[in-house]
Backbone as numpy.savetxt, mean C-alpha at the origin, in Angstrom:
# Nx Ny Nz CAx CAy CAz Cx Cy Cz
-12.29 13.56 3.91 -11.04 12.89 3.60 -11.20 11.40 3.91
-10.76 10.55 3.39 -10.86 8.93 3.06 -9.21 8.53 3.17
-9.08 7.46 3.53 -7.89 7.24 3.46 -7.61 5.48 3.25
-6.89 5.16 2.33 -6.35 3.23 2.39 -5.01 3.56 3.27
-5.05 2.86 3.84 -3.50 2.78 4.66 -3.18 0.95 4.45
-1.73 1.12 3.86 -1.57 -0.48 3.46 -0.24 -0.75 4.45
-0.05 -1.57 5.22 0.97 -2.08 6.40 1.60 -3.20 6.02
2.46 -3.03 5.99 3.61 -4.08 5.10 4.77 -4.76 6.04
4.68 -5.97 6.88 5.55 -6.60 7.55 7.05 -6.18 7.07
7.92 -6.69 8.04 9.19 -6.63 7.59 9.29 -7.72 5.99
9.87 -7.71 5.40 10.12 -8.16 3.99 10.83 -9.27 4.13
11.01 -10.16 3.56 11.82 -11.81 3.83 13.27 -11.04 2.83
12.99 -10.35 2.13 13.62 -9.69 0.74 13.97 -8.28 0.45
14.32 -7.47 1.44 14.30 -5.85 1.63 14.55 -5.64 0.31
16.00 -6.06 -0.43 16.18 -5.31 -1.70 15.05 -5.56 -2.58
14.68 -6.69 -2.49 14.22 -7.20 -3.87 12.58 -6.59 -3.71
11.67 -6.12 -2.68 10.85 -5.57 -2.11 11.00 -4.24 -2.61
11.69 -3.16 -2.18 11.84 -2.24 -2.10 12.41 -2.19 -3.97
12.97 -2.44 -4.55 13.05 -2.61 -5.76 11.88 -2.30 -6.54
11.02 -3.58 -6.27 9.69 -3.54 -6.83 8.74 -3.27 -6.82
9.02 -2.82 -5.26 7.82 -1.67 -4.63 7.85 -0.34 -5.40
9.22 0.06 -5.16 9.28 1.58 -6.24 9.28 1.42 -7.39
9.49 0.91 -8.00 10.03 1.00 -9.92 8.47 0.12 -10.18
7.76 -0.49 -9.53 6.75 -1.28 -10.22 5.10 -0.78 -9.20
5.64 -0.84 -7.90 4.30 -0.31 -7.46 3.88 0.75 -7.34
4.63 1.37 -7.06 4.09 2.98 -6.10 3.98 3.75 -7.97
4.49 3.25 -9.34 4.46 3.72 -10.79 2.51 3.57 -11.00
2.61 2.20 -10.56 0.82 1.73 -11.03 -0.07 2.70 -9.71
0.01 2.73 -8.70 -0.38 2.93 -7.33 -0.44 4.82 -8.21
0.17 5.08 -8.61 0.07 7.10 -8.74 -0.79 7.31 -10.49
-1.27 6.11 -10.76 -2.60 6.16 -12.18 -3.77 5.37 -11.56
-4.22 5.89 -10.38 -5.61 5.34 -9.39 -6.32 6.74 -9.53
-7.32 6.91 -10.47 -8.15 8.02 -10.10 -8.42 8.34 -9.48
-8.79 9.98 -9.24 -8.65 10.33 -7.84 -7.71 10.40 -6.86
-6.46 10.50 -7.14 -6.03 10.35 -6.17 -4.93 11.66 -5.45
-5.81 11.74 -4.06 -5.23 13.18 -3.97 -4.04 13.86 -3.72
-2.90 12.58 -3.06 -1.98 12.38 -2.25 -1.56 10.83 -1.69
-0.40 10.99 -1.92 0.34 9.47 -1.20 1.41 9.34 -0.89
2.13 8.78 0.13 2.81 8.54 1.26 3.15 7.10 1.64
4.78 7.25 1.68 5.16 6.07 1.97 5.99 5.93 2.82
5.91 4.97 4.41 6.71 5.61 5.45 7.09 4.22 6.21
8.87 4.45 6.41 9.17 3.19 7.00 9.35 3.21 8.47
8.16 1.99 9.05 8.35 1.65 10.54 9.91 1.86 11.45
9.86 2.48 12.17 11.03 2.67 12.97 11.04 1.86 14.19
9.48 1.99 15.10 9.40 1.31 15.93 8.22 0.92 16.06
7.45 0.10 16.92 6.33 -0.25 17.15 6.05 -0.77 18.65
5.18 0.32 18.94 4.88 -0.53 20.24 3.76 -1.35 20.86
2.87 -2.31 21.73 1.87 -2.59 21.87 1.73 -4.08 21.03
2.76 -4.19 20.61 1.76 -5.60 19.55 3.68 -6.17 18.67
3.46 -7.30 18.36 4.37 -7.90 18.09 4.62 -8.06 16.80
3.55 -7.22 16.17 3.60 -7.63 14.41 4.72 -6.53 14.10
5.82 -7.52 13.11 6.59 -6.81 12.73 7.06 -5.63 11.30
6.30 -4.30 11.76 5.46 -3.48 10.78 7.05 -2.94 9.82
7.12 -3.40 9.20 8.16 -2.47 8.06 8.07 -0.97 7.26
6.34 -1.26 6.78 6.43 0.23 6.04 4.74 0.55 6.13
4.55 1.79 5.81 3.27 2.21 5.54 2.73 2.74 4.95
1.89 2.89 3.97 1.84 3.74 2.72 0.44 3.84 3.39
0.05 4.98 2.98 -1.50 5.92 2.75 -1.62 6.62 1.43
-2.45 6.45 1.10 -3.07 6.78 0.13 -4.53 7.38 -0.02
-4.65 8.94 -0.41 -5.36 9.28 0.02 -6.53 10.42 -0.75
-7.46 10.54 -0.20 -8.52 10.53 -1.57 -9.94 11.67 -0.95
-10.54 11.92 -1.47 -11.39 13.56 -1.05 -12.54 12.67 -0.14
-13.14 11.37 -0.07 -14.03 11.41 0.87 -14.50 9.70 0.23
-15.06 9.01 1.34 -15.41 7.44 1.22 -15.62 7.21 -0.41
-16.90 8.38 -1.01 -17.62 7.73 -1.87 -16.17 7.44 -2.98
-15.32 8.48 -2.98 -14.54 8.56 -3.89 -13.78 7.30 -4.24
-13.52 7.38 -2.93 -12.13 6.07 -2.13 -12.97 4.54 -3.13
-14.15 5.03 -2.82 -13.97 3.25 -3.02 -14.68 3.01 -5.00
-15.37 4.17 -5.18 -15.06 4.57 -6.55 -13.29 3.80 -7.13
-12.72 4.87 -6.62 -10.86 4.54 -7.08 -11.30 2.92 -6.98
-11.36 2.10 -5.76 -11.18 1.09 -5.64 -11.69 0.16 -6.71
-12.86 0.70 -7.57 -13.89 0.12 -8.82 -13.11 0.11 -9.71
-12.03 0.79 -9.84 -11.58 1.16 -11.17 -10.58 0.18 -11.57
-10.09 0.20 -13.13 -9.00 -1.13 -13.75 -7.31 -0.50 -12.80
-7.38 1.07 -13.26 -6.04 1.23 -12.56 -5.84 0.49 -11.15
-6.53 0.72 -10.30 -6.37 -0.02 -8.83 -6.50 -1.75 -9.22
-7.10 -2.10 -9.95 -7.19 -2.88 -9.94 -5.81 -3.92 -10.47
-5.13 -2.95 -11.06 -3.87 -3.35 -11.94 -2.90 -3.55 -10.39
-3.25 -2.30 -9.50 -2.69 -2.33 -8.20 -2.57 -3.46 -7.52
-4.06 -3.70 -7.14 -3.84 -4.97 -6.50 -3.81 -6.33 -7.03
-3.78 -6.62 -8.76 -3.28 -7.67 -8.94 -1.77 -7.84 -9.25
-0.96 -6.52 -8.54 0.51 -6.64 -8.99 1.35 -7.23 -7.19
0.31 -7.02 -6.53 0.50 -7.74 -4.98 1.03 -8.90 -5.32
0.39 -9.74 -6.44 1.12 -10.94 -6.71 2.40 -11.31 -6.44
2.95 -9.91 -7.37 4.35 -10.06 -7.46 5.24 -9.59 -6.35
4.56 -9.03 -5.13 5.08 -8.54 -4.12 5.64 -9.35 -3.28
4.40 -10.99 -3.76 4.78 -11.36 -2.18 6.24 -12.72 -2.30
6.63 -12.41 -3.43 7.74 -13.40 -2.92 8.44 -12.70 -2.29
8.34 -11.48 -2.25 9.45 -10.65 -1.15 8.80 -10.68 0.67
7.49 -11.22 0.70 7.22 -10.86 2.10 7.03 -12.15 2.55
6.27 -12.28 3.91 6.50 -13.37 4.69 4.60 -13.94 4.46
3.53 -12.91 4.63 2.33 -12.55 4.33 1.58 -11.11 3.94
0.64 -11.13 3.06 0.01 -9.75 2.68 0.25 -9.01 3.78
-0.03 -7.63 2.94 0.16 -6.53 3.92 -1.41 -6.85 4.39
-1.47 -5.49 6.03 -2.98 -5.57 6.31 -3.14 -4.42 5.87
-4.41 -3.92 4.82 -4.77 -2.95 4.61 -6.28 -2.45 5.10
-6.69 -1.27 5.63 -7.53 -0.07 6.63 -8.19 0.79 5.83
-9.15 0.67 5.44 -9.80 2.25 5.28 -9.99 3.32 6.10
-9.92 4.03 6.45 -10.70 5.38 7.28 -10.28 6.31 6.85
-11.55 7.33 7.37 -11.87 8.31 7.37 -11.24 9.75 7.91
């Protein structure tokens, strides 16, 4: 099992975020080959560290080689050039994690 986990600050823009997150991202984000399962989960609390985590999506895939296969492909790629449009809603990119 492989996993992207993408961490998304609080939003400068909740509606306008969450708007475009569902109706525009998570639409492109579910035509990523391969893909086995995905999950999208909003921060409640955080402890240890001051970054202010809003949401978390995983996305998740049968094993590395696959994961980063998906990552080769135009669909993902449509993914992450639609970040564009994400970030007038945030403050900075999300941080995104691979593992295993």
């Amino acid at each position: 099992m492989a996993k992207m986990m993408v961490m998304y600050d609080q939003p400068k823009d909740k509606e306008g975020f969450e708007k475009h997150y569902n109706e525009v991202h998570i639409p492109l984000a579910e035509k990523v080959p391969n893909l086995k399962g995905a999950k999208v989960q909003h921060v409640l609390q955080t402890m240890n560290t001051d970054q202010p985590l809003y949401m978390i999506a995983e996305l998740e895939f049968e094993n590395p080689e696959v994961l980063q296969q998906s990552l080769a492909s135009p669909e993902f790629q449509q993914v992450q050039g639609d970040l564009r449009n994400l970030m007038p809603f945030l403050t900075k990119p999300p941080v995104v994690a691979l593992v295993d």
